[in-house]
C-alpha positions as CSV (number, residue, x, y, z in Angstrom):
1,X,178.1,139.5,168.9
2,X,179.3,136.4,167.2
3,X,178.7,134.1,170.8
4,X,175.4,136.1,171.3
5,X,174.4,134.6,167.6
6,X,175.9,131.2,168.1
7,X,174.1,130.7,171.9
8,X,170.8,131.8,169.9
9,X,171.1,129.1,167.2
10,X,172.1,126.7,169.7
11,X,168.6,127.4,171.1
12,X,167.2,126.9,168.2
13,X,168.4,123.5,167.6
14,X,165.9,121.6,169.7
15,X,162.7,123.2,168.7
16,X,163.6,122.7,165.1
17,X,164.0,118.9,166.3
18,X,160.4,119.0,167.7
19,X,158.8,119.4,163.8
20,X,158.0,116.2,163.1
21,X,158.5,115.0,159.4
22,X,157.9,111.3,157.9
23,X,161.8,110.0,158.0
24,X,160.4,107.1,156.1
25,X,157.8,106.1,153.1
26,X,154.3,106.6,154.4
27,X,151.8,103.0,153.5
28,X,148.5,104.7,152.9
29,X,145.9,102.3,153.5
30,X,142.9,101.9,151.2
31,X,140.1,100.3,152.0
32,X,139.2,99.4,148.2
33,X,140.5,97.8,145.4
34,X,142.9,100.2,142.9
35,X,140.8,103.4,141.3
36,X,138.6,104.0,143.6
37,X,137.4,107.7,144.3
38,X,139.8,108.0,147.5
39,X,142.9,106.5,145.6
40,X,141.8,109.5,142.9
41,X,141.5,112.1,145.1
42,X,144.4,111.5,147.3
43,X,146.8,111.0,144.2
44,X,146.0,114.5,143.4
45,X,147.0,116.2,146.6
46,X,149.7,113.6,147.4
47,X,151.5,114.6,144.3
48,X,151.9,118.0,145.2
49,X,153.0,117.1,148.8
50,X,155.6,115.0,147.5
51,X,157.0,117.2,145.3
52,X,156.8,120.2,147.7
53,X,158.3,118.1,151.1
54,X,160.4,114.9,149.8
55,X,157.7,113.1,151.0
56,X,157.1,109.5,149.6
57,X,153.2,107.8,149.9
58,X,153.3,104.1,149.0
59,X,149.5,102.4,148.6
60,X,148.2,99.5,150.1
61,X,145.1,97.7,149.1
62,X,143.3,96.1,152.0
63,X,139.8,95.7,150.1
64,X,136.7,93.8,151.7
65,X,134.0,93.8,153.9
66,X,132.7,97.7,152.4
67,X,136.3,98.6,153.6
68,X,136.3,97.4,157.5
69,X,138.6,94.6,157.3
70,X,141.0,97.6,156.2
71,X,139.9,99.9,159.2
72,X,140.1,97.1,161.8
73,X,144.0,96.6,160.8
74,X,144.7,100.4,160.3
75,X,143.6,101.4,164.1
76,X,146.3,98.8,165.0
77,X,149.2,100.2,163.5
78,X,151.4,102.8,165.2
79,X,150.0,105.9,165.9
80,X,153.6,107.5,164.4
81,X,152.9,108.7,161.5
82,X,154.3,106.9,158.7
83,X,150.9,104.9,158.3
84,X,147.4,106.8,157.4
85,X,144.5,105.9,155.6
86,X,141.4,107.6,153.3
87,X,138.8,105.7,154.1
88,X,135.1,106.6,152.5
89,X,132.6,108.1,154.5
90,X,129.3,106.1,154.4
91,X,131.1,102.8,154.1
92,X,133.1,103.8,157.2
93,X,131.3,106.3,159.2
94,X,127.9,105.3,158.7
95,X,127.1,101.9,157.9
96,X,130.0,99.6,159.8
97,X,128.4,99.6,163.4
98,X,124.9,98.5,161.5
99,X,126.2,96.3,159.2
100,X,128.9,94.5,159.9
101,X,128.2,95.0,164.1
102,X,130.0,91.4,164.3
103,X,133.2,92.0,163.0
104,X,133.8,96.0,163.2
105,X,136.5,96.6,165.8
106,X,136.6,100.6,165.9
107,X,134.7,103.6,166.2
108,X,135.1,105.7,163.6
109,X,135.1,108.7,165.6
110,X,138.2,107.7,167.5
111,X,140.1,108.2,164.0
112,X,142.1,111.5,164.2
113,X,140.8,113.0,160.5
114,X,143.3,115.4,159.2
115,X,141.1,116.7,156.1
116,X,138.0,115.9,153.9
117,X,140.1,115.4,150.1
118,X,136.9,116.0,148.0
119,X,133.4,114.5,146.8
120,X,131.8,113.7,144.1
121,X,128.0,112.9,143.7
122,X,126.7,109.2,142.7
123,X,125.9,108.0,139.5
124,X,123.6,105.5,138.2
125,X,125.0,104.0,134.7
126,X,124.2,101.3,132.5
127,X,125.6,99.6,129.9
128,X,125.6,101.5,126.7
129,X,123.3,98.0,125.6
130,X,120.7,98.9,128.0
131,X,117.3,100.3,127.1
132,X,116.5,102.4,130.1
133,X,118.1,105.8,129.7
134,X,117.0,108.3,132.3
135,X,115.9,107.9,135.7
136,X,112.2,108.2,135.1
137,X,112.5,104.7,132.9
138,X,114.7,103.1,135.5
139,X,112.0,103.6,138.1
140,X,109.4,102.5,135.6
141,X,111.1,99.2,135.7
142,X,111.1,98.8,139.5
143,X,107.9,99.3,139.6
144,X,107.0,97.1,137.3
145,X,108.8,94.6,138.5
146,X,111.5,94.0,136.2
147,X,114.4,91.9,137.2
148,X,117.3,94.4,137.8
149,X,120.7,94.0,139.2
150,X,123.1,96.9,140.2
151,X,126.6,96.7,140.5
152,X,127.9,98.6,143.7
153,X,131.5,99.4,145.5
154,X,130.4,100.6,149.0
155,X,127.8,101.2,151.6
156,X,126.5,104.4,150.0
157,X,126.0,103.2,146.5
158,X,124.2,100.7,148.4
159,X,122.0,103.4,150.2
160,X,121.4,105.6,146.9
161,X,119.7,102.1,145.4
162,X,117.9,101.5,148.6
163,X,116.6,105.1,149.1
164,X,115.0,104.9,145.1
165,X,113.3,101.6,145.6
166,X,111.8,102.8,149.2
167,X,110.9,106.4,148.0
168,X,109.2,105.0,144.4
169,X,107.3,102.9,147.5
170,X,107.4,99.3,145.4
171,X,106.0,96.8,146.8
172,X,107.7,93.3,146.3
173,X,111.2,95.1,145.1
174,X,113.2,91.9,146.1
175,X,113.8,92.1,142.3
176,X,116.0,94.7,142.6
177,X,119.7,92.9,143.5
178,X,122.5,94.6,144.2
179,X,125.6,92.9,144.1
180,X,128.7,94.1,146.6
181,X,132.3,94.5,144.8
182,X,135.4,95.3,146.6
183,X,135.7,98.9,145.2
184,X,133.5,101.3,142.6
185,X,136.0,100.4,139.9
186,X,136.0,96.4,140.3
187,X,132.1,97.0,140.0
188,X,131.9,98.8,136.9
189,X,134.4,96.5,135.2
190,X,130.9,94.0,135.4
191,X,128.7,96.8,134.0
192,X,130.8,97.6,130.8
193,X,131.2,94.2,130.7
194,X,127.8,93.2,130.1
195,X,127.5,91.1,132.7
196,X,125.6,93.5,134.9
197,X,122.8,96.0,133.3
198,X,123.7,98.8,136.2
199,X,126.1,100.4,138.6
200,X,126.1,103.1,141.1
201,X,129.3,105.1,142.1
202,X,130.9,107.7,142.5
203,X,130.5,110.1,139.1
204,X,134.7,110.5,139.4
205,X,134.9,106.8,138.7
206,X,132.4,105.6,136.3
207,X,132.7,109.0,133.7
208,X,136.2,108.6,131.8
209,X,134.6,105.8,130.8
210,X,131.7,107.5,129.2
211,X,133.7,109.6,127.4
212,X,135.2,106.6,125.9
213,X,131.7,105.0,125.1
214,X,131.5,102.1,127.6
215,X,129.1,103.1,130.1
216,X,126.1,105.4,130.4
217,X,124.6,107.8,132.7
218,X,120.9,107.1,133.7
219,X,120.9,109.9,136.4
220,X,123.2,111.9,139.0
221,X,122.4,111.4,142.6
222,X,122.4,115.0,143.8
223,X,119.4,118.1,143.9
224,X,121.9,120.1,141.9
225,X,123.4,120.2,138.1
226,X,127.3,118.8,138.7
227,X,129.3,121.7,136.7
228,X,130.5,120.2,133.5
229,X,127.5,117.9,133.4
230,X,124.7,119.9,133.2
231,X,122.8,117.6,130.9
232,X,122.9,114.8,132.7
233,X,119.5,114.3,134.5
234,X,119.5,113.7,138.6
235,X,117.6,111.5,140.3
236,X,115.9,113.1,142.7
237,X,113.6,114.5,139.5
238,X,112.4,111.0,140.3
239,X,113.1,110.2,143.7
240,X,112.7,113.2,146.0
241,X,115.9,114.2,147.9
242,X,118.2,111.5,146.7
243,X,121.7,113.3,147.1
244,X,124.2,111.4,148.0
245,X,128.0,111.9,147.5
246,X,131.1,109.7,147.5
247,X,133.4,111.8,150.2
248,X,137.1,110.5,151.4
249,X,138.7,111.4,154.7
250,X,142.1,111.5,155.2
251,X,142.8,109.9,158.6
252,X,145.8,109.2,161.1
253,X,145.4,106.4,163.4
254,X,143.4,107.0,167.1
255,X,146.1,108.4,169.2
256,X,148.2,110.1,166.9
257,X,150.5,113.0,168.7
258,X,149.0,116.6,167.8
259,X,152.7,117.1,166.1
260,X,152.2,115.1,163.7
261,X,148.6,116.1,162.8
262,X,149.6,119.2,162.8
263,X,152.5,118.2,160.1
264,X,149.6,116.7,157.8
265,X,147.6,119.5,158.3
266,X,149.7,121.9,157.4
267,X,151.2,120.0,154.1
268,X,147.7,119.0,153.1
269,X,145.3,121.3,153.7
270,X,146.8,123.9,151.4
271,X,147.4,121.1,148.5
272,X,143.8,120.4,148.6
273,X,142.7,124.2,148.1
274,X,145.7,124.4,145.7
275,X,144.9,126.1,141.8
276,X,146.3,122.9,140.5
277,X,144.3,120.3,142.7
278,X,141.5,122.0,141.7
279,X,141.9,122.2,138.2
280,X,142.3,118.3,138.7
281,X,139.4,117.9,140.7
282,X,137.1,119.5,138.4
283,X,138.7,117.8,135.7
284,X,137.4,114.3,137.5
285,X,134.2,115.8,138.7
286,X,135.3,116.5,142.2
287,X,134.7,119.2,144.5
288,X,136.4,120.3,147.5
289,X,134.1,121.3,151.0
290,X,136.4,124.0,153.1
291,X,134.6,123.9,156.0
292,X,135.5,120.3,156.3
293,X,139.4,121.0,156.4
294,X,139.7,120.5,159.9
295,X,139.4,117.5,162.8
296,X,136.5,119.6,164.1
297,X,134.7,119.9,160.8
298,X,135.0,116.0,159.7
299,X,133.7,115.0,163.2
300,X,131.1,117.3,162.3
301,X,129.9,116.6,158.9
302,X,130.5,112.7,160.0
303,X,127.5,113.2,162.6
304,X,125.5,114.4,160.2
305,X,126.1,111.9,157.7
306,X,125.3,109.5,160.6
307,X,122.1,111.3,161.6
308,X,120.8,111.4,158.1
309,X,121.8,107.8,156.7
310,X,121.8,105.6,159.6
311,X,118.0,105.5,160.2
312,X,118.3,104.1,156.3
313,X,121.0,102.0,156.7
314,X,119.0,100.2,159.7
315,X,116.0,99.2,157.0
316,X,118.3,97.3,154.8
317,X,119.3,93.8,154.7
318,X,123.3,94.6,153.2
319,X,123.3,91.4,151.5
320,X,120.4,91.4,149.7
């Protein structure tokens, strides 16, 4: 009996060898500067990993370019598991190939995504100075021609700005600047700063600092009250159907082996649909979208996010 056990664990030695495991610190790549939505998010579920596996995440900032000069190094690194990235999904999904056609060297769908981390709708803020408060004022002064700048992190802050001025239909809205930063946070340091009147991100980065008095909202870009927030107007009371969302893939490089997806996966997914990631979520105005927990479901929700922003994205001059 005792050689029947031993011949059964020495069977068992070499598929416990085939689970793959990080044997080193992973670098997690991201695309923006430091507090951005997808260093947020991913904090939140990494901690949990960590602390569950042994696993150790070190960040590594690789902002510029609405986050492509990141994405052109990360498809270059090994495909072994010990670098990943969470990049954002307008800003690398939708806008890259339309934008920045001269320097992009991927295709975003040849990333291997492991899960969607969360969302979190836009925001328009001003400084606490400003004298438009609600997003029926804010389009007063487009149309009358005010001279407004808004400070943005990424393509689809970009796109929320875009889709007001064109739905308001204002001729002549060349006074309406927005000016590119490299990250949401880096962009709202201008706006509580007084140096720019406006900003657009993701709610989860601009409201801690409403709550400590040094921004404002004007409006949230969704069709729907964000839970918590209630009172906060949205903006498509004054631009019909502007909902946009910040939204942050986690992603291996293209050509990752399926073990080591499937190691991710099964470490991630459950952290993200954790009780205590989402009482941290909701606690920074995230929400978590199950049906986009798997390779096939970000490939999916990325299409559509293509079909529905692109046609946009191909109006717009991205410097301007």
């Amino acid at each position: 009996m005792l050689i029947k056990k031993l011949l059964i664990a020495a069977l068992l030695v070499p598929v416990m060898a085939l689970a793959w495991q990080p044997t080193r610190p992973v670098t997690v790549i991201f695309p923006n500067g430091p507090g951005a939505g997808n260093e947020i998010s991913f904090r939140i579920v990494a901690s949990i990993v960590e602390r569950e596996t042994g696993a150790k995440f070190n960040p590594e900032y690789r902002p510029g370019a609405d986050g492509n000069i990141a994405i052109n190094h990360f498809v270059t690194v090994p495909a072994d598991g010990h670098t990943i990235s969470v990049p954002a999904c307008q800003s690398n999904w939708v806008t890259p190939e339309i934008w920045y056609s001269n320097m992009v060297k991927y295709n975003p769908m040849d990333l291997e995504p492991v899960a969607n981390i969360a969302r979190s709708p836009l925001a328009f803020w001003a400084h606490p100075s400003s004298q438009i408060n609600t997003p029926d004022e804010l389009v007063a002064a487009i149309r009358n021609r005010q001279r407004l700048t808004v400070a943005i992190g990424g393509g689809g802050h970009k796109l929320a700005v875009e889709y007001l001025v064109d739905k308001v239909s204002v001729p002549g809205s060349d006074n309406l600047q927005t000016v590119m930063y490299k990250g949401p946070a880096q962009a709202l340091l201008d706006v509580m700063g007084g140096h720019v009147e406006f900003g657009v991100t993701p709610v989860a980065v601009g409201y801690p600092h409403v709550k400590a008095g040094k921004l404002k909202f004007i409006g949230i870009a969704d069709t729907r009250p964000l839970p918590g927030l209630e009172h906060i107007p949205l903006m498509s009371r004054a631009a019909s159907g502007l909902s946009i969302h910040g939204c942050w893939n986690m992603v291996l490089p293209p050509g990752t082996p399926p073990e080591i997806q499937a190691w991710y996966r099964d470490q991630f997914v459950p952290a993200i649909r954790s009780a205590e990631a989402g009482a941290k979520f909701r606690e920074n105005m995230m929400y978590i979208t199950p049906a986009e927990h798997s390779p096939a479901g970000v490939r999916a929700s990325m299409a559509r996010l293509q079909q529905t922003w692109q046609p946009i994205a191909r109006r717009i001059t991205p410097n301007n």
